[in-house]
C-alpha positions as a Python dict, from the first residue, in 0.01 Angstrom:
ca = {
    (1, 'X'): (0, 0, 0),
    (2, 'X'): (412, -57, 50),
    (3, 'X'): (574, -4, -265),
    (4, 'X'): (901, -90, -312),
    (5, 'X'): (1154, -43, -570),
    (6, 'X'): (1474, -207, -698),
    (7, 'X'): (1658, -150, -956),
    (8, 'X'): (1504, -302, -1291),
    (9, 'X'): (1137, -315, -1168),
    (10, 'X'): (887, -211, -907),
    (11, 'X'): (659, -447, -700),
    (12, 'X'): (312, -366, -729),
    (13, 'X'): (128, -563, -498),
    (14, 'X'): (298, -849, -638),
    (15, 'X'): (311, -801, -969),
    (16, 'X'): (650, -657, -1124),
    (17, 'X'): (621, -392, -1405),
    (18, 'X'): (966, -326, -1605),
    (19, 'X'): (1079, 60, -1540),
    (20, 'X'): (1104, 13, -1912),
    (21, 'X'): (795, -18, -1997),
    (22, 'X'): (680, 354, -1924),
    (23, 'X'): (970, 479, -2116),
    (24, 'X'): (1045, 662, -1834),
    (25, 'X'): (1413, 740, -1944),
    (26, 'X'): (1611, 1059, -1829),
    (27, 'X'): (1562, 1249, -2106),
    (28, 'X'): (1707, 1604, -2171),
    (29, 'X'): (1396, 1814, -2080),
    (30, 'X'): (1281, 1567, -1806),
    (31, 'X'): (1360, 1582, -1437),
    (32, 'X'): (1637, 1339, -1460),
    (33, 'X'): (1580, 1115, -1266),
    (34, 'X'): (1369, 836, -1456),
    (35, 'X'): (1078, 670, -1224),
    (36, 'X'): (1102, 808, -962),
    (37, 'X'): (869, 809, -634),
    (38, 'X'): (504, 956, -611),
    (39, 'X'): (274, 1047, -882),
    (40, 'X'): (441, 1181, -1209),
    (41, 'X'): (218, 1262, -1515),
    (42, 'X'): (319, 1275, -1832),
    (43, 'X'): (225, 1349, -2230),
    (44, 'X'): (214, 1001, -2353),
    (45, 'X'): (69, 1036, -2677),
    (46, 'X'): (-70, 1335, -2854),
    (47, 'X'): (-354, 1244, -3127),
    (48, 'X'): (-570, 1450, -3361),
    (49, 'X'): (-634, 1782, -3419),
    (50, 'X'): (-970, 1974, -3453),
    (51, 'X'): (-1003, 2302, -3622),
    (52, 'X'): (-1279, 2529, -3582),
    (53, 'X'): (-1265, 2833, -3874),
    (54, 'X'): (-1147, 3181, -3838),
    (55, 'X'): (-1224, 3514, -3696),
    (56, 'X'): (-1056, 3852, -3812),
    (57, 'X'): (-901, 3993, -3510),
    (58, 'X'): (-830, 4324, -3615),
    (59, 'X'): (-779, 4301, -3956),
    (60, 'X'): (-597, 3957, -3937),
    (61, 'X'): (-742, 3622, -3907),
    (62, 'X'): (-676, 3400, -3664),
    (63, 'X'): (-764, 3027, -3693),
    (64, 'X'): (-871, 2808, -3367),
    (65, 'X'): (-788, 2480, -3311),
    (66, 'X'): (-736, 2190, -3087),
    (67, 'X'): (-527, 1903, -2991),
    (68, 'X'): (-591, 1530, -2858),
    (69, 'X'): (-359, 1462, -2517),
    (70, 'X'): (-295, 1100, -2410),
    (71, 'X'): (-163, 1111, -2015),
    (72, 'X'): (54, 851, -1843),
    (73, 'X'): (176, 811, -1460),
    (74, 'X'): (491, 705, -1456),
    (75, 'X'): (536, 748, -1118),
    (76, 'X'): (477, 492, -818),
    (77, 'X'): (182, 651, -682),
    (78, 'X'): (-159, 721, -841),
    (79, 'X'): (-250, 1072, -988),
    (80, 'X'): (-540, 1217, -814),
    (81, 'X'): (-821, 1322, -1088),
    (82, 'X'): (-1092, 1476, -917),
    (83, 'X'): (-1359, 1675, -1122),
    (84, 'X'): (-1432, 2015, -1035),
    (85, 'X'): (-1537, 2174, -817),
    (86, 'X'): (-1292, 1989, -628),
    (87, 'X'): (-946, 2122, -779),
    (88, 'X'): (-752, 1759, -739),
    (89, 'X'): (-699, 1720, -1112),
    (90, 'X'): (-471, 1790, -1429),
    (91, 'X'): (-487, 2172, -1615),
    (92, 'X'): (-384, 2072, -1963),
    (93, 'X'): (-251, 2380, -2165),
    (94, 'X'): (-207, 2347, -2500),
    (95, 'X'): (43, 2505, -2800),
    (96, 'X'): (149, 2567, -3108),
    (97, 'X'): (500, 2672, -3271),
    (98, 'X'): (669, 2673, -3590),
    (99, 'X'): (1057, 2635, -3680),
    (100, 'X'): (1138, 2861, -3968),
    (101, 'X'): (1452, 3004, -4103),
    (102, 'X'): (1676, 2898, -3767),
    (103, 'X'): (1458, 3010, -3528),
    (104, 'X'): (1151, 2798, -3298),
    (105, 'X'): (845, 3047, -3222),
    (106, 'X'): (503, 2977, -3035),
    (107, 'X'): (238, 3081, -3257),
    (108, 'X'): (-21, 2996, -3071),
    (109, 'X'): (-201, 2901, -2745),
    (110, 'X'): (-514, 2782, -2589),
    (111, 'X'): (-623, 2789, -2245),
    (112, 'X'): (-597, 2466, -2012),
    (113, 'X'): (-855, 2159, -2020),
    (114, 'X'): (-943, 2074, -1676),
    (115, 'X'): (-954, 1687, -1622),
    (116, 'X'): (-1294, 1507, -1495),
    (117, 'X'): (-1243, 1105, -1464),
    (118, 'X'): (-939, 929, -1573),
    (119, 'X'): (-939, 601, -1780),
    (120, 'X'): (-750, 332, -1692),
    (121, 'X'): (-550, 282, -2080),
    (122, 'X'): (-203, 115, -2156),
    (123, 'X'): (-43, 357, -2411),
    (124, 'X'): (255, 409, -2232),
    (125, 'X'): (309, 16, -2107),
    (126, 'X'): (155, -214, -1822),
    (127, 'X'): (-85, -91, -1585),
    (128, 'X'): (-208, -129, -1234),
    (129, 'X'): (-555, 10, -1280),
    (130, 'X'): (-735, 259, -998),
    (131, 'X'): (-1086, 74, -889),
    (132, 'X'): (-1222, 471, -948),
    (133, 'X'): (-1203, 733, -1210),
    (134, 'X'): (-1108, 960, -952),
    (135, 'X'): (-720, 856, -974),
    (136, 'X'): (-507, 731, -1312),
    (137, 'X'): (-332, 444, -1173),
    (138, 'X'): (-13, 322, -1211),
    (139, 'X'): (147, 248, -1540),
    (140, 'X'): (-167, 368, -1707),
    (141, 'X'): (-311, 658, -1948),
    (142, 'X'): (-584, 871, -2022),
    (143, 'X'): (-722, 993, -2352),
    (144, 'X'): (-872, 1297, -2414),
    (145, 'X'): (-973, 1335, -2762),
    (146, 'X'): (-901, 1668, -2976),
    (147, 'X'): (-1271, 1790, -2995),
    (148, 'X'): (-1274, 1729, -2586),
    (149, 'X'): (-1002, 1958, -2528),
    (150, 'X'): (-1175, 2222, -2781),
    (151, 'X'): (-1488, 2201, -2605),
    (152, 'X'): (-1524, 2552, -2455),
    (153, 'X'): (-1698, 2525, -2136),
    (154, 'X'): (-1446, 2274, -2027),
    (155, 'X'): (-1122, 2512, -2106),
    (156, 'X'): (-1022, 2717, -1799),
    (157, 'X'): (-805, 3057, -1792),
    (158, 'X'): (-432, 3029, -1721),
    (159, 'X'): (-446, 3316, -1515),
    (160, 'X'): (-582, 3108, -1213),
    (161, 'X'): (-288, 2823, -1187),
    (162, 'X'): (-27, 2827, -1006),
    (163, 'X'): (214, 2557, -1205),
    (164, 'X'): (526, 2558, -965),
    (165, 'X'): (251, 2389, -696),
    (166, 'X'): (-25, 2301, -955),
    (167, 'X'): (-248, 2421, -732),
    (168, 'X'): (-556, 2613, -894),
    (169, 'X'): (-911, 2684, -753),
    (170, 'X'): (-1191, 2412, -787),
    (171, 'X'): (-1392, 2604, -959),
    (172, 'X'): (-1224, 2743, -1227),
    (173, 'X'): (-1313, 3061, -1465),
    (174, 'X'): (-1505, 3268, -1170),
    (175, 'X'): (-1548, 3648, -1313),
    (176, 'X'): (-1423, 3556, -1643),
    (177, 'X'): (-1643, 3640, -1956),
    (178, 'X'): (-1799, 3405, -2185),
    (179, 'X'): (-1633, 3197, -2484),
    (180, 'X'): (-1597, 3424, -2751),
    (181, 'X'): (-1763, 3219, -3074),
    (182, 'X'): (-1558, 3031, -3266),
    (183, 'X'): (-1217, 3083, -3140),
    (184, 'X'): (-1279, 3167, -2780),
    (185, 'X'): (-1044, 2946, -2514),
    (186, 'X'): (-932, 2747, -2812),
    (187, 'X'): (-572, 2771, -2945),
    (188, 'X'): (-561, 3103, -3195),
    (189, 'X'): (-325, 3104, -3488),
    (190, 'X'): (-291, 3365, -3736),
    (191, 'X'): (-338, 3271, -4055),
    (192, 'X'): (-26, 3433, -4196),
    (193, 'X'): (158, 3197, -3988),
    (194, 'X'): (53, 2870, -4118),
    (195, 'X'): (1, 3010, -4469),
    (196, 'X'): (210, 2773, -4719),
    (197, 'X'): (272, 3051, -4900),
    (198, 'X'): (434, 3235, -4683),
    (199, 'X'): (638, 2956, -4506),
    (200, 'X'): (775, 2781, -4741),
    (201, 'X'): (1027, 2494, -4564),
    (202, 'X'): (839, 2550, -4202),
    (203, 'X'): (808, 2291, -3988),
    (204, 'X'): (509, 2282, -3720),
    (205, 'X'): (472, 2096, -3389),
    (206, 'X'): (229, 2103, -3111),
    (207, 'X'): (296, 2100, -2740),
    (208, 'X'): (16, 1950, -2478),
    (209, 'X'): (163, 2007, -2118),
    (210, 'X'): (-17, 1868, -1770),
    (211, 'X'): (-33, 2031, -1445),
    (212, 'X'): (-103, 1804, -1141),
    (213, 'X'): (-46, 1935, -736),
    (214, 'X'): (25, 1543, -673),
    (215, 'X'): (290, 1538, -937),
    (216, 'X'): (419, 1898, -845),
    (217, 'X'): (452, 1775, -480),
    (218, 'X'): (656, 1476, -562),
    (219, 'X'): (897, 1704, -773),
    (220, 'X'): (818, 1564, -1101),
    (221, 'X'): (683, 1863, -1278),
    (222, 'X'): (985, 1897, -1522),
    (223, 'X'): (873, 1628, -1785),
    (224, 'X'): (531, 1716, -1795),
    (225, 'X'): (482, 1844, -2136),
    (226, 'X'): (551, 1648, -2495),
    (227, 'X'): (580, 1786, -2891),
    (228, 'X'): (484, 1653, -3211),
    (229, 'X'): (518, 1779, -3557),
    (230, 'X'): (250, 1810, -3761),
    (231, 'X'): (166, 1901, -4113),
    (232, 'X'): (-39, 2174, -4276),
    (233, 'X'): (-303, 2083, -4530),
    (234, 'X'): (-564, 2253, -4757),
    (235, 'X'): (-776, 2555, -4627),
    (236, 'X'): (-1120, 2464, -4589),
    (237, 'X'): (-1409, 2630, -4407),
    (238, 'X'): (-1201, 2909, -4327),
    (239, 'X'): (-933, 2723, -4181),
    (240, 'X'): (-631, 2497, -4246),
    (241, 'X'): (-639, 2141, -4215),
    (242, 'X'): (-394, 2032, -3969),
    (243, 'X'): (-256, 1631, -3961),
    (244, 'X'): (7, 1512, -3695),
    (245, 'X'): (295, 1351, -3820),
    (246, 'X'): (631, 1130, -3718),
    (247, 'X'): (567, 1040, -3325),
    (248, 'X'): (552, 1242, -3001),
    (249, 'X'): (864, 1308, -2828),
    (250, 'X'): (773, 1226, -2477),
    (251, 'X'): (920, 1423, -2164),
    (252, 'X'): (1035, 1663, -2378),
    (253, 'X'): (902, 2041, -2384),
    (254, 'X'): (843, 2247, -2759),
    (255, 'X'): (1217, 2418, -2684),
    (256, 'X'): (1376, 2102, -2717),
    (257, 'X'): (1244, 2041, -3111),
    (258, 'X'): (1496, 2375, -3159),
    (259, 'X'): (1771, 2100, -3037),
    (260, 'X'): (1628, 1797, -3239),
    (261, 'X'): (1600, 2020, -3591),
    (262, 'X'): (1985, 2170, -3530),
    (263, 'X'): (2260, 2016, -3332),
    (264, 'X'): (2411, 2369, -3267),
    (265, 'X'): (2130, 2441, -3065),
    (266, 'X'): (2230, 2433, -2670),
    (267, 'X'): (1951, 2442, -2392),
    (268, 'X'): (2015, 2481, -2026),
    (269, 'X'): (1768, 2442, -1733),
    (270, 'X'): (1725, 2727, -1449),
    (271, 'X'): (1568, 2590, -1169),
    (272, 'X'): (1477, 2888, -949),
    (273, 'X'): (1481, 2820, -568),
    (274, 'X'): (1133, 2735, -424),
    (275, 'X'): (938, 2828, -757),
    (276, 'X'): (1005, 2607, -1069),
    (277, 'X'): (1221, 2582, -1412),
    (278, 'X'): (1302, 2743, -1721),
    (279, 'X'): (1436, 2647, -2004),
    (280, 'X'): (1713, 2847, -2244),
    (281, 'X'): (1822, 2801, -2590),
    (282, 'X'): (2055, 2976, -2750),
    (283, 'X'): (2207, 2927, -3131),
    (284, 'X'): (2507, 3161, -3242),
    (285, 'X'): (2536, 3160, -3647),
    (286, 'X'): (2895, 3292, -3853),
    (287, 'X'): (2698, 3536, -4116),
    (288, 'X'): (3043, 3488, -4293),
    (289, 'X'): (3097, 3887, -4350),
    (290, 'X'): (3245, 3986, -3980),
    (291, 'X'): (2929, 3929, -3788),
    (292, 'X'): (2737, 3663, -3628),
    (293, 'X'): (2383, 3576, -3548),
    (294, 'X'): (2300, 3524, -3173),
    (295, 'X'): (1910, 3340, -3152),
    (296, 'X'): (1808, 3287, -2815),
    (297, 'X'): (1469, 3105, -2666),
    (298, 'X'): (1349, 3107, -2294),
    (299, 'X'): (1060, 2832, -2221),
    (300, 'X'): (863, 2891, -1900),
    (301, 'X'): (789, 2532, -1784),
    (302, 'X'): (680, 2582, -1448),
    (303, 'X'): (793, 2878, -1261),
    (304, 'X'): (505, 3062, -1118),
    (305, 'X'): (742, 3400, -1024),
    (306, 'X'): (777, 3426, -1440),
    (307, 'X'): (1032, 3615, -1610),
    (308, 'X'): (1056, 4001, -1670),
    (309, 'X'): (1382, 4056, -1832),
    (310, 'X'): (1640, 3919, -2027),
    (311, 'X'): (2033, 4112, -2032),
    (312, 'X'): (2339, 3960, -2234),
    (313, 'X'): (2659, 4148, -2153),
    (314, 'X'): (2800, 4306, -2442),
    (315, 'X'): (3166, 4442, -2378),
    (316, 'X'): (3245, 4793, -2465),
    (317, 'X'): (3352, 4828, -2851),
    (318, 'X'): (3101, 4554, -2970),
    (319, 'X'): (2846, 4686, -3256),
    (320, 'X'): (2485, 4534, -3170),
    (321, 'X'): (2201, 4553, -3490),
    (322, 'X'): (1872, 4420, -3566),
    (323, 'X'): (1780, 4316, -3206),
    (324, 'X'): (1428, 4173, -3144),
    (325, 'X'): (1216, 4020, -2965),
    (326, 'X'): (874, 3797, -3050),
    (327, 'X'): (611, 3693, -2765),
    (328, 'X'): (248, 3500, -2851),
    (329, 'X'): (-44, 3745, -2685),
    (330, 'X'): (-311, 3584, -2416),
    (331, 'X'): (-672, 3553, -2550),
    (332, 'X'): (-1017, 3521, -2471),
    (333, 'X'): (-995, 3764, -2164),
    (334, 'X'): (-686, 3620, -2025),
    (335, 'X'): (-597, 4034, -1948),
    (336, 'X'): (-212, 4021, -1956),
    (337, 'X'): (-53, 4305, -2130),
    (338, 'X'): (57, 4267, -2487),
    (339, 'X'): (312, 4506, -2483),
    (340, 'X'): (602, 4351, -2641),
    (341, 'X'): (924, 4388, -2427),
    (342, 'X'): (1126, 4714, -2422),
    (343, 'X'): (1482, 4670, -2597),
    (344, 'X'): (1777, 4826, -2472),
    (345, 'X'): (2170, 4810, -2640),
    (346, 'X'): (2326, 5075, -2384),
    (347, 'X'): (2502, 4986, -2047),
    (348, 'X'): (2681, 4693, -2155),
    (349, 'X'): (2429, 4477, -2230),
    (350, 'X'): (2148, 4411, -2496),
    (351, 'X'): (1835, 4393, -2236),
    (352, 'X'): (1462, 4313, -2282),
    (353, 'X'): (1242, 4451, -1999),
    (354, 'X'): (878, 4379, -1976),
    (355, 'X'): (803, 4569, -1658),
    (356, 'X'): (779, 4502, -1320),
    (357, 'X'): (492, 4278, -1099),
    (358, 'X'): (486, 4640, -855),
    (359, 'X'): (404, 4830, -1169),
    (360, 'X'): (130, 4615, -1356),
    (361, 'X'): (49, 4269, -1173),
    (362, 'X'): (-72, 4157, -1492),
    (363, 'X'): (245, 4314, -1733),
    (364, 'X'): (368, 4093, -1999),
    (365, 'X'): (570, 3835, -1804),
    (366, 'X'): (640, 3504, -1933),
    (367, 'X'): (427, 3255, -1758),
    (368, 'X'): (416, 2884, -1720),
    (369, 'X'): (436, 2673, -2019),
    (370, 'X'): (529, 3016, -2322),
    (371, 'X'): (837, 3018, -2499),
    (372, 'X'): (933, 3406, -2591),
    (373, 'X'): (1228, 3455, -2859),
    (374, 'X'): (1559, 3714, -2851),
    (375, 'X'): (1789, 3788, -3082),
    (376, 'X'): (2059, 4035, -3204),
    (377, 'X'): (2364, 4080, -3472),
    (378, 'X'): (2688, 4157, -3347),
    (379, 'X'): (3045, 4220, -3509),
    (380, 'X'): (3234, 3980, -3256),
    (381, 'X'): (3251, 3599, -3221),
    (382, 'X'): (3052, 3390, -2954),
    (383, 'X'): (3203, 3334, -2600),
    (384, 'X'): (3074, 3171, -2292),
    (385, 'X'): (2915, 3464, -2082),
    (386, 'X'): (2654, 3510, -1784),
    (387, 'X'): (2300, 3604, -1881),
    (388, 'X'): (2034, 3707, -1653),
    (389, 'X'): (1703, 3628, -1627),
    (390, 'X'): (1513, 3902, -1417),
    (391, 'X'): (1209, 3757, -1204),
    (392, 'X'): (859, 3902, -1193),
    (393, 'X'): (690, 3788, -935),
    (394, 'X'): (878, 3874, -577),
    (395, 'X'): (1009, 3570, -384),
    (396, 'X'): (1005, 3486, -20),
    (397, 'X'): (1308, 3609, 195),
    (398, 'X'): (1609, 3549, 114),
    (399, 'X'): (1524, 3440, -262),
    (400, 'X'): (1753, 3540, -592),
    (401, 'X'): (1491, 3838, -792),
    (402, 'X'): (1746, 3687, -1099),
    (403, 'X'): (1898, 3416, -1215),
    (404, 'X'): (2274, 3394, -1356),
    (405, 'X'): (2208, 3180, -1734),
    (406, 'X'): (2535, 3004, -1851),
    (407, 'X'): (2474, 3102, -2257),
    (408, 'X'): (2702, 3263, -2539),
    (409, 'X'): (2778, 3625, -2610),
    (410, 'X'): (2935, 3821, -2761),
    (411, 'X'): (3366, 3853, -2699),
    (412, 'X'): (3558, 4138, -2662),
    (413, 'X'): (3748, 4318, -2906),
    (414, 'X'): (4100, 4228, -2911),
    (415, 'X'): (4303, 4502, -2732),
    (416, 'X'): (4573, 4726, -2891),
    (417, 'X'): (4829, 4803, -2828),
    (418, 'X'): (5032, 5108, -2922),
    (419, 'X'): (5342, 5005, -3089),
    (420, 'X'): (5279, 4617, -3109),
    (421, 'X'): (5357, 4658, -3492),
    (422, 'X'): (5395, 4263, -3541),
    (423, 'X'): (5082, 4159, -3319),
    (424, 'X'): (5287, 3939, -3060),
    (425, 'X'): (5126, 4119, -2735),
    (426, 'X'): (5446, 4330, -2690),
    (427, 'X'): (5629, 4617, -2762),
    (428, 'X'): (5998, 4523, -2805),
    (429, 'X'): (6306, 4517, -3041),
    (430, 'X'): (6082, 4344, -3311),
    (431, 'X'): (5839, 4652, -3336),
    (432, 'X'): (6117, 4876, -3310),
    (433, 'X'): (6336, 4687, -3634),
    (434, 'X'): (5978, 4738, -3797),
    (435, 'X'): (5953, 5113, -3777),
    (436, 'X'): (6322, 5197, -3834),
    (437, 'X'): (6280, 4984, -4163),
    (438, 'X'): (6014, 5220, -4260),
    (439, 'X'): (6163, 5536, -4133),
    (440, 'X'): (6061, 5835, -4342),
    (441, 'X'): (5761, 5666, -4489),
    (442, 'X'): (5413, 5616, -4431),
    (443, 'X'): (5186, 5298, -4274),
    (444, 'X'): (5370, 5061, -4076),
    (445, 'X'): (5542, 5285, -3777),
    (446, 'X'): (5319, 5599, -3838),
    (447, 'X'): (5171, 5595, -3456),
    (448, 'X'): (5085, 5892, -3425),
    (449, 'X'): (4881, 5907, -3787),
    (450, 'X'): (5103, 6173, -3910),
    (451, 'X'): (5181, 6040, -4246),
    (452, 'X'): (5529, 6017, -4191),
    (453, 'X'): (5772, 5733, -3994),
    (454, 'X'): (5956, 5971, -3770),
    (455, 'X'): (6102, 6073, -3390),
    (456, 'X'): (5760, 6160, -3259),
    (457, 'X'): (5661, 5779, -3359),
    (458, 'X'): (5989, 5614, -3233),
    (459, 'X'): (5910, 5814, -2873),
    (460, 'X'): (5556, 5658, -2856),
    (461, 'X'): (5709, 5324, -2933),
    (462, 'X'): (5930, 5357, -2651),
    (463, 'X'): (5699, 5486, -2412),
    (464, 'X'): (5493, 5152, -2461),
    (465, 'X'): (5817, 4934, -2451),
    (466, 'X'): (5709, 4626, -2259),
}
């Protein structure tokens, strides 16, 4: 089939469909580029959620739930949707994070659906319909209902994908144990962490995120996963009662909610060579008594190499407190390492290592589609610095094992200098007139912390004359 395009629609065997019409914009998480060629899914719509109790995990309980995801292709091809054990078909990961206090956290996460037939729907606009469930054509979506996503058998480990290619094997889950009851696969919660009580002014959203090796091919991976608030209700049958509320925010990954909830918020993209992209957010707050608050959030949306560090210079002479760092653990016999990150404040830099892929192939790195949080106090104002973002996975030849991250850190103290009594940046006649009109006392002049204005304080004066 020729397809061609032009610049307000595309000609599908003769029958024009508005780019409009898929709302297919260049939004700020997306790829940027609007339609574009090839197949590109999308999170059209996300609808319902189903709750299945709780479990105590080690004293705490943790609540299991899932989420309804509505696909669209947006792109000019169709999406290949084969059911295993052929592996031509969407992984559909799902999450959970709540926006408290200033900062966005995941605080939860479920293993990935793996798609079976596609429907031929019109959520997101017009559509050129595949004659087979084994593709979602053009223009058109696919529901999958909350209690399909939660169904356990059909939920495969995230430890198999590979979401910089979306390539995964056709028959997923091989050597993996069986669904824990209740909670197993599904997306775990704590309790504490949807708890009214304890989260008074929260606000909660859900992420659903699709992996495709058609859409990965075509490059249009990086608007692939869409958030939607949602509300938190009574606790029944040992669970809360979750509703979705306001509309899904299409194209647009969890991280970018931080942006939509406070305008302060900044997020860049790092697009790592041959691999795929991350996402940073970073919020500096005045605490109004000398120091300031710096909050910063990395998103995994793709890259398969994953991250194992994150360093922000700190110049020499800056006081760091109260850093931290927050990750959501793997479940269900996903066997990455819950070992929170190590946190260093020495050698310039506040630095959070999580170990190295030569070390522990299955360390804590963050993977695809996990948002881990960073944060710190400092006693000097925000300036634009270079972070880096250590790789975990090694790259072919030739590629970066970090990227450089364009955020804000903290400045430099101002530098003194001995005998610039008025503040100007020199030492001249001005300083000079100063400590002669103080000659014989104490304070202003006193260089040498002597007590007294005297000789020995004019000579270091002079010595730093400018």
């Amino acid at each position: 089939m020729k397809t061609t395009v032009t610049l307000g629609s595309i000609a599908l065997c003769g029958t024009a469909i508005l780019t409009g019409q898929f709302n297919a914009v260049a939004l700020e998480g997306s790829s940027g580029e609007g339609l574009v060629a090839g197949a590109d899914v999308i999170v059209g719509d996300l609808v319902g959620i189903s709750k299945y109790g709780a479990v105590t995990v080690g004293g705490v309980p943790v609540m299991a739930y899932a989420i309804g995801t509505t696909s669209c292709n947006v792109g000019t091809a169709q999406l290949q949707w084969f059911a295993s054990p052929d592996n031509r078909h969407p992984f559909i990961p799902q999450n959970m994070f709540r926006y408290k206090n200033g900062r966005l956290e995941q605080i939860g996460m479920g293993w990935g659906k793996h798609g079976f037939t596609a429907l031929q729907g019109t959520v997101c606009g017009s559509c050129s319909a595949s004659s087979t469930g084994n593709y979602l054509g053009i223009g058109c979506s696919d529901p999958y209902s909350s209690s399909l996503n939660g169904s356990q058998s059909g939920l495969g480990t995230r430890m198999e994908v590979n979401a910089a290619t979306g390539v995964f094997p056709g028959t997923p889950n091989v050597g993996m144990p069986s669904a824990p009851a209740t909670i197993g696969r599904r997306i775990q919660v704590k309790g504490s962490d949807l708890d009214p009580a304890q989260n008074a002014g929260a606000i909660y959203l859900a992420e659903g995120h699709y992996i495709a090796q058609d859409d990965a091919a075509a490059g249009n991976d990086n608007n692939n996963a869409s958030w939607r608030q949602f509300t938190v209700g009574s606790l029944t049958s040992g669970s809360y009662t979750l509703a979705f509320t306001s509309t899904t925010q299409r194209q647009n990954a969890a991280i970018f909610a931080w942006k939509a909830f406070d305008s302060d918020v900044k997020i860049a993209n790092v697009d790592v060579p041959n691999d795929g992209r991350f996402h940073v957010g970073y919020r500096v707050t005045d605490n109004g008594n000398g120091t300031w608050r710096y909050e910063y959030a990395i998103h995994n949306m793709s890259s398969h190499r994953s991250g194992r560090s994150f360093s922000v210079p700190v110049p020499a002479g800056v006081t760091i407190t109260g850093a931290g760092f927050k990750d959501v653990d793997y479940h269900s016999g996903d066997s990455f390492d819950p070992t929170d990150w190590s946190i260093s404040t020495s050698g310039g830099a506040v630095t959070w290592n999580g170990g190295t892929f030569a070390t522990s192939a299955n360390g804590n790195a963050l993977r695809f589609a996990t948002m881990y949080n960073f944060w710190f106090t400092a006693d000097r104002p925000p300036v634009a610095v270079n972070a880096s973002l250590g790789l975990f996975r090694p790259g072919a030849a030739g590629d970066p094992s970090a990227m450089a991250v364009g955020i804000q850190g903290p400045s430099a103290p101002p530098v003194v200098i001995v005998g610039d009594l008025n503040g100007d940046g020199i030492v001249n006649g001005a300083d000079a007139g100063l400590l002669l009109a103080n000659w014989g006392g104490s304070g202003v002049g006193d260089l040498n912390g002597s007590g007294t204005v005297d000789g020995a304080d004019l000579g270091v004066l002079l010595s730093n004359w400018s």
